[in-house]
N, C-alpha and C positions, 0 to 999 in steps of 0.2 A: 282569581284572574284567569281570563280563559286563555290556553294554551295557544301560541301562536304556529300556523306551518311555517319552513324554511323557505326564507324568498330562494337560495340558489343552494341547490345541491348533485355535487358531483361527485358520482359513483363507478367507482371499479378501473378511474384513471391510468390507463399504461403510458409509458412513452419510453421507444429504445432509440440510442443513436446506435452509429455502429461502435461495436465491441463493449457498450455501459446500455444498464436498464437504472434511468434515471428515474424513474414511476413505477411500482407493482402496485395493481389494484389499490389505489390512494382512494381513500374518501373524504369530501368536506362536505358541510353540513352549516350554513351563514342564514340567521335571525334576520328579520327587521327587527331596528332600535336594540343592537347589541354588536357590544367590539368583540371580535374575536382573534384570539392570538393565535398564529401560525410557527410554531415553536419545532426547533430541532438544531442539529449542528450543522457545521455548512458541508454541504456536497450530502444534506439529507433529504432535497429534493424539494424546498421551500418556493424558490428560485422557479424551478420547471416549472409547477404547479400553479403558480400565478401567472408564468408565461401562457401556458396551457387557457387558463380560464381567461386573459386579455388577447389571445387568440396570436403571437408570436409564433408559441407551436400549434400544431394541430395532434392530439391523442392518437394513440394507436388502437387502443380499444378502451370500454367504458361509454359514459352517459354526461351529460349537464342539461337540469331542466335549471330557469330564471323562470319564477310565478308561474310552475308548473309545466310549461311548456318546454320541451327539447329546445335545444340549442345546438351549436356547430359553429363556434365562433373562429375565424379564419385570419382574421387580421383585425391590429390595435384601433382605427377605425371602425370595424364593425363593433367589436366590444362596445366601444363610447358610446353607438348612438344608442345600443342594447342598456345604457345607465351603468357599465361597467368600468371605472375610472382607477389609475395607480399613477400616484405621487411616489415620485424616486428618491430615494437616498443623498443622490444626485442631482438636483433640481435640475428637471429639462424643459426651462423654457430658454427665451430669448434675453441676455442679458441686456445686451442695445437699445432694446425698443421698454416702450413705456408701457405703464403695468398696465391701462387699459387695454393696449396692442395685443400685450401677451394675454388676456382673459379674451379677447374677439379673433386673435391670431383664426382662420380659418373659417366663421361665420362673421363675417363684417355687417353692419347696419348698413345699407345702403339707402341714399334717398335721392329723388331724381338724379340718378345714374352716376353720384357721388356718395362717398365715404360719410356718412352723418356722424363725426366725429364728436361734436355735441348731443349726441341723445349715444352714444356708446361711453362717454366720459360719466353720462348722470347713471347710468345704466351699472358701470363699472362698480363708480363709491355706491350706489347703494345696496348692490348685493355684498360688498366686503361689507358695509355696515350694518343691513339686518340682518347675514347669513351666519358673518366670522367675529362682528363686532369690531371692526376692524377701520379705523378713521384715520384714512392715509391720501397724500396727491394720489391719486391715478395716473396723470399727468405726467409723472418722475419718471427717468430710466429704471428698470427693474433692479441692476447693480446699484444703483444708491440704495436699496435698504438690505438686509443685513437674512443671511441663510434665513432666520425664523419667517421674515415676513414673506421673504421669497418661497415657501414654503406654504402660507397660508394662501399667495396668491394662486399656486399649482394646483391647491384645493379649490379655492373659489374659480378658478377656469372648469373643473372636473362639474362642481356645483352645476354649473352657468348650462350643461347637457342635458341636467335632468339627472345626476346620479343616483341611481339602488345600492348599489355595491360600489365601496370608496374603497380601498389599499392603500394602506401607509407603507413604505417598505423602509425600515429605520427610520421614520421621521426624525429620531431625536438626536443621532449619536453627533454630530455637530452644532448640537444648543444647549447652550447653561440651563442651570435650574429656573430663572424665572422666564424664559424661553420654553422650555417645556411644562412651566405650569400655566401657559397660556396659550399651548396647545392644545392639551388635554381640555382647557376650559371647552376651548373650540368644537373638540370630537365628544365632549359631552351634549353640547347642544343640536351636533348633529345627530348623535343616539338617538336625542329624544323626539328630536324630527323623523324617527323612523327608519334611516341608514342602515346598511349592513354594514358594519366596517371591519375589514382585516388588518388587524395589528401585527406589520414583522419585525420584532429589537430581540437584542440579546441583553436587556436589561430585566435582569428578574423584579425588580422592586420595581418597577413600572407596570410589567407585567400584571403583578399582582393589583397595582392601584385600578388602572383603568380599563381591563378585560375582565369579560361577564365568560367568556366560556375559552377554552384554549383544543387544539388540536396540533400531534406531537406524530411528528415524521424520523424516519430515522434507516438511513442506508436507503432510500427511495422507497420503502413500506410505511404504511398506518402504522400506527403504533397504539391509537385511541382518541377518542373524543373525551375532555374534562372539564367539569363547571370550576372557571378559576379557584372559587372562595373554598372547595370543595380539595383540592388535590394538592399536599404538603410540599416546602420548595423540593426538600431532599428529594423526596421521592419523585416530583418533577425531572428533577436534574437526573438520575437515576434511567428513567426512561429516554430520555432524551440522547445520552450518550452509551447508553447499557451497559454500564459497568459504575463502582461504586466510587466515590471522591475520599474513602479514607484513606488512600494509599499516597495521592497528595496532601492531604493533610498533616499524614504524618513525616512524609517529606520536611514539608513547610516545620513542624514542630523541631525537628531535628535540625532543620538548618540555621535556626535562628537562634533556639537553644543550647548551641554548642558553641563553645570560647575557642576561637583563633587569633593567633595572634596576626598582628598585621605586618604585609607582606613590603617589597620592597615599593617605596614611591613611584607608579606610571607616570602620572599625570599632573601637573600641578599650574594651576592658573589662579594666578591673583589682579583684582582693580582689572578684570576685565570687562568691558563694556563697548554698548553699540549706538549710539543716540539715537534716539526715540523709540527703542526698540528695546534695551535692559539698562538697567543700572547695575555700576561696578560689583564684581561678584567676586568671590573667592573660591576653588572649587580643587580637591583634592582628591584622587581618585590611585590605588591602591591594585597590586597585581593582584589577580583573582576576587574582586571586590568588587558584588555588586552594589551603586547606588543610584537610590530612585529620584525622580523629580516628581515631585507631587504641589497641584497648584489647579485652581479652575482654569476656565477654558480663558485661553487669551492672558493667562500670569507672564506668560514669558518663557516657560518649559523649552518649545522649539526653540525660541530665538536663540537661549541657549546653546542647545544642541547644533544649534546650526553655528555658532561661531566656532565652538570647541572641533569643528570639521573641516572649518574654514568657506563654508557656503556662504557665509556672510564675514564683512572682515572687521575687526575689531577696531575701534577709537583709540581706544588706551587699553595697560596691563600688557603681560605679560602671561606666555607659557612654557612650560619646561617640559622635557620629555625624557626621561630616564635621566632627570638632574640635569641636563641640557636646556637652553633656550633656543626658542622653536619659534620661526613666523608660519602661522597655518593663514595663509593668505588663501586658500585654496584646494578643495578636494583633493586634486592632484598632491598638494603637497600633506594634506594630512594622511591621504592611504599610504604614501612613501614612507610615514611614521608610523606605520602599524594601523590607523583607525581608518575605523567601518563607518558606514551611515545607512542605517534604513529609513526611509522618511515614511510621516503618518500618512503620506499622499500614494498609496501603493500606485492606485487608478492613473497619477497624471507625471510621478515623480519615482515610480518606481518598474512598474513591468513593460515591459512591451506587447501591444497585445497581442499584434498578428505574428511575434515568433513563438518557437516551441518552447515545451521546458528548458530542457538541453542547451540551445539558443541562447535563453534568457539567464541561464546557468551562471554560462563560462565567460560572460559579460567582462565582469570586474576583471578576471584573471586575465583574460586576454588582451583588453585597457591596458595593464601592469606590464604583461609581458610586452604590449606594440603589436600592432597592426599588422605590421609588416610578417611578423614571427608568427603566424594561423598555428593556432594549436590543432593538428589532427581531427578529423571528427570520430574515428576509433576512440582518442583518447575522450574525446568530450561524452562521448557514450558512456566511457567508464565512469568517468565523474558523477555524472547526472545519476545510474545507476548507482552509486556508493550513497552520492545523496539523497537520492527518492527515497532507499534502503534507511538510512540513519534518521530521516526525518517523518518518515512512514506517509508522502505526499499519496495523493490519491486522484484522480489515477495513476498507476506504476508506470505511465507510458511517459517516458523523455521527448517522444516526437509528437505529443499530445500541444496541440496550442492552447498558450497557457490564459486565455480570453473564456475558455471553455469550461476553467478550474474553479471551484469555489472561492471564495475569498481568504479562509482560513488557509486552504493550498499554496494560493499563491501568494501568501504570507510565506510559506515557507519555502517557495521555490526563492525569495527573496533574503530570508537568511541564510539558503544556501550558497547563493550568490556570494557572498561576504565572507560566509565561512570557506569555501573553497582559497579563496587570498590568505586563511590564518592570521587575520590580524589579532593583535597584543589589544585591542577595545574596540568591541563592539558599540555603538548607539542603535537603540532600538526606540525611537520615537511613536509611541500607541502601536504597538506590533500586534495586543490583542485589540483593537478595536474591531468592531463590527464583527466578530469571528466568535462562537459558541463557545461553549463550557468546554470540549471536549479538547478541543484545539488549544486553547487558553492552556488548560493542562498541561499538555503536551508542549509547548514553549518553554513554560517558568521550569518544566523538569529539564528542557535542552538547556537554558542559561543555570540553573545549579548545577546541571554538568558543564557546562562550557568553565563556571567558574572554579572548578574542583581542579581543573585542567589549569588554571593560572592565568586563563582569560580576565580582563577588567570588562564589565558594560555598564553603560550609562542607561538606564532603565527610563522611559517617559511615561506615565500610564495616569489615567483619568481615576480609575480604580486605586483607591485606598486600602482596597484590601488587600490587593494582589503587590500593593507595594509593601505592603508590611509584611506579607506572607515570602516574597522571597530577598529583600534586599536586607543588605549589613549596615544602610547608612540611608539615609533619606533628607535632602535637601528641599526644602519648602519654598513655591515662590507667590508671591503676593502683587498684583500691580507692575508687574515687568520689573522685582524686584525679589534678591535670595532673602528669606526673612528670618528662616531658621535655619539649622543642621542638627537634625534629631540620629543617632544613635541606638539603632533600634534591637530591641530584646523583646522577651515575654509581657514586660509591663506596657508596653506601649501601645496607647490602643490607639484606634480610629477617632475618637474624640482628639485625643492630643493633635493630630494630624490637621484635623479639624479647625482645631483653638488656633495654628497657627495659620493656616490659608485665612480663617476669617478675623482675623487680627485680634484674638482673646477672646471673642464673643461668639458662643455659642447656642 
């Protein structure tokens, strides 16, 4: 088979803002008819360098030729009409409007001096039908169907330009498994239509499935070009974070492996329930005791989490709080009781974007203490500082807006928030989603310290491993329903976890 040249390659990429070199001499290097994964941790300059090539920034120094030719792309428009298209994480299109709207949004059919909304409708289903296989109303509002297909629509808008170079940037991390395996059918048939496609997830076992070749960024440097099938995970992971993952493991082995006896009762909620959103549960929770929720997308995890905070208010049951009975009708009344909440929604339910670290800090504390009571900004300096310091955020700047931060950062400008208050139980609702190996790490070691400390947290995570890997207890939910309470040690593995999400059958 004769060797193909690269449709687009980008050579010797800088890009500095003030006080961060977010790019040194970056190269990529994108196939027609091959996915390529764009792999590194966050704030390793994944982000810039897709911005860079859909033309958001403009380079400081380096090259992009597309099919040979120099390039200079300046703006998201130019990219598109150059065939250069990126489906967000975030799907951005129009909820309101209907899915043909959103695929014509911007080139409308026009026929005598009107909207030919009949030849944009037949026009619409048949590219979702011979491009994505995809037989759907067009017709519908785009909010009536569900992330995946809103998802496939963003693609088939990007199609409908003429794309070369397609960008997924996390297509997956909000779709179950047969949701993702009806993606992947998708980005195979666009492969072999010839596509370049850039792959961005922090799913290694995907990675592996559906990329032909991978490039590994790290601290805003190349780090190398790798043919997937070719480069073992370890040594993936390895590269990616530059340092080695047995120092968590052995973490992880010693934490799980070692007999404690259990501490005094935090938390205790029985026959608590929400209609149509859980069924009655029972949920025990232990000072300095981590335990997880583990359950596919849509089991009921949140809903949980959100009543035990009182963001949502319970039907029935009851809850006790140091053997007390407790109404958590309400945030406000559960932080009074010691409990934290970080929701999986950072984007829309947790940061602020246009304030600072600092700013977005002393949030909670300053809620707690009143309005009225302005805590110093000397003093908030010192906070933010203790906490950049303890959580190792990056960048070290407290007056950095935290819009600017990678996503794994502002993860943890997020648990800083909560830890500053010292609440008796954290909830961490998917804290690592969307956020790298390295970062991940660096959490599960802050919660074995937080809980060595005689913190409780309610753990939420999509990852089975990472729940076995640091929690002492693991509650299973199935269908907005608790199904198990597994007891976790050395024999337990990800199968068992497994048996019970998919009710015995595995």
């Amino acid at each position: 088979m004769k060797r193909q040249n690269p449709l687009l390659i980008m050579e010797g990429i800088t890009k500095e803002f003030p006080g961060v070199k977010a790019l040194s001499d970056v190269h990529l290097k994108l196939y027609p008819g091959e996915v390529h994964a764009l792999m590194g941790e966050n704030g390793a300059g994944k982000s810039t360098l897709i911005k860079v090539l859909t033309g958001v920034y403009t380079f400081d120094k380096g090259s992009v030729t597309l099919e040979g030719k120099p390039i200079r792309v300046t703006n998201p428009l130019e990219a598109q009409n150059l065939g250069i298209s990126t489906v967000y994480q975030e799907v951005n299109l129009c909820s309101n409007l209907s899915v043909m709207e959103n695929i014509f949004i911007g080139r409308e059919i026009m026929k005598r001096g009107r909207l030919d909304w009949k030849e944009m409708t037949r026009q619409a289903k048949e590219l979702l039908k011979t491009r994505l296989n995809l037989d759907i109303d067009v017709t519908k509002q785009l909010s009536s169907y569900s992330v995946a297909i809103q998802q496939m629509i963003a693609i088939a808008r990007s199609l409908k330009v003429s794309a070369k170079v397609l960008i997924l940037d996390e297509p997956t991390s909000s779709l179950d498994q047969n949701e993702v395996k009806q993606l992947f059918t998708v980005i195979q048939k666009l492969k072999n239509e010839g596509l370049a496609i850039v792959f961005v997830s922090h799913f290694l076992e995907q990675i592996y499935e559906i990329t032909d070749r991978l490039t590994v960024l790290r601290n805003g440097k190349w780090i190398g070009e790798y043919m997937t099938k070719e480069i073992d995970r370890l040594d993936l992971v390895a590269k990616m974070i530059g340092r080695d993952l047995d120092e968590l493991e052995t973490t992880a082995r010693e934490n799980i492996g070692a007999e404690t006896e259990k501490k005094k009762l935090f938390l205790q909620g029985k026959n608590i329930s929400r209609k149509g959103k859980i069924a009655p549960f029972d949920l025990d929770i232990h000072e300095g005791e981590i335990v997880g929720l583990a359950g596919l997308l849509g089991s009921g995890r949140t809903e949980l989490a959100r009543l035990l905070f009182g963001a949502d208010k319970a039907d029935s049951g009851e809850i006790k709080i140091n053997g007390k009975k407790t109404n958590l009708t309400s945030p406000k009344q559960a932080i009074a009781n010691g409990i934290a909440f970080c929701s999986e929604n950072r984007k829309t339910e947790g940061i602020i974007a246009d304030l600072t670290i600092r700013e977005n800090m002393i949030l909670a504390m300053q809620g707690i203490q009143g309005w009225f009571k302005y805590i110093p900004k000397k003093r908030q300096i010192e906070i933010a500082d203790e906490y950049i310091k303890l959580l190792n955020i990056n960048p070290p700047n407290p007056e950095q807006y935290i819009k600017n931060l990678s996503g794994g950062n502002q993860q943890k400008v997020l648990l800083a928030r909560w830890l500053i208050t010292n609440p008796d139980l954290l909830i961490l609702d998917e804290p690592t989603r969307g956020i790298d190996v390295g970062a991940k790490a660096e959490i599960q070691k802050l919660m074995l310290s937080l809980s060595k400390e005689g913190k409780s947290i309610l753990f939420v995570s999509s990852e089975i491993e990472e729940v076995l890997r640091t929690c002492r207890k693991i509650a299973v939910l199935r269908d907005h329903e608790k199904v198990a309470e597994i007891e976790n040690n050395q024999n337990v593995t990800q199968k068992d976890i497994m048996k019970s999400m998919a009710g015995g059958m595995v």
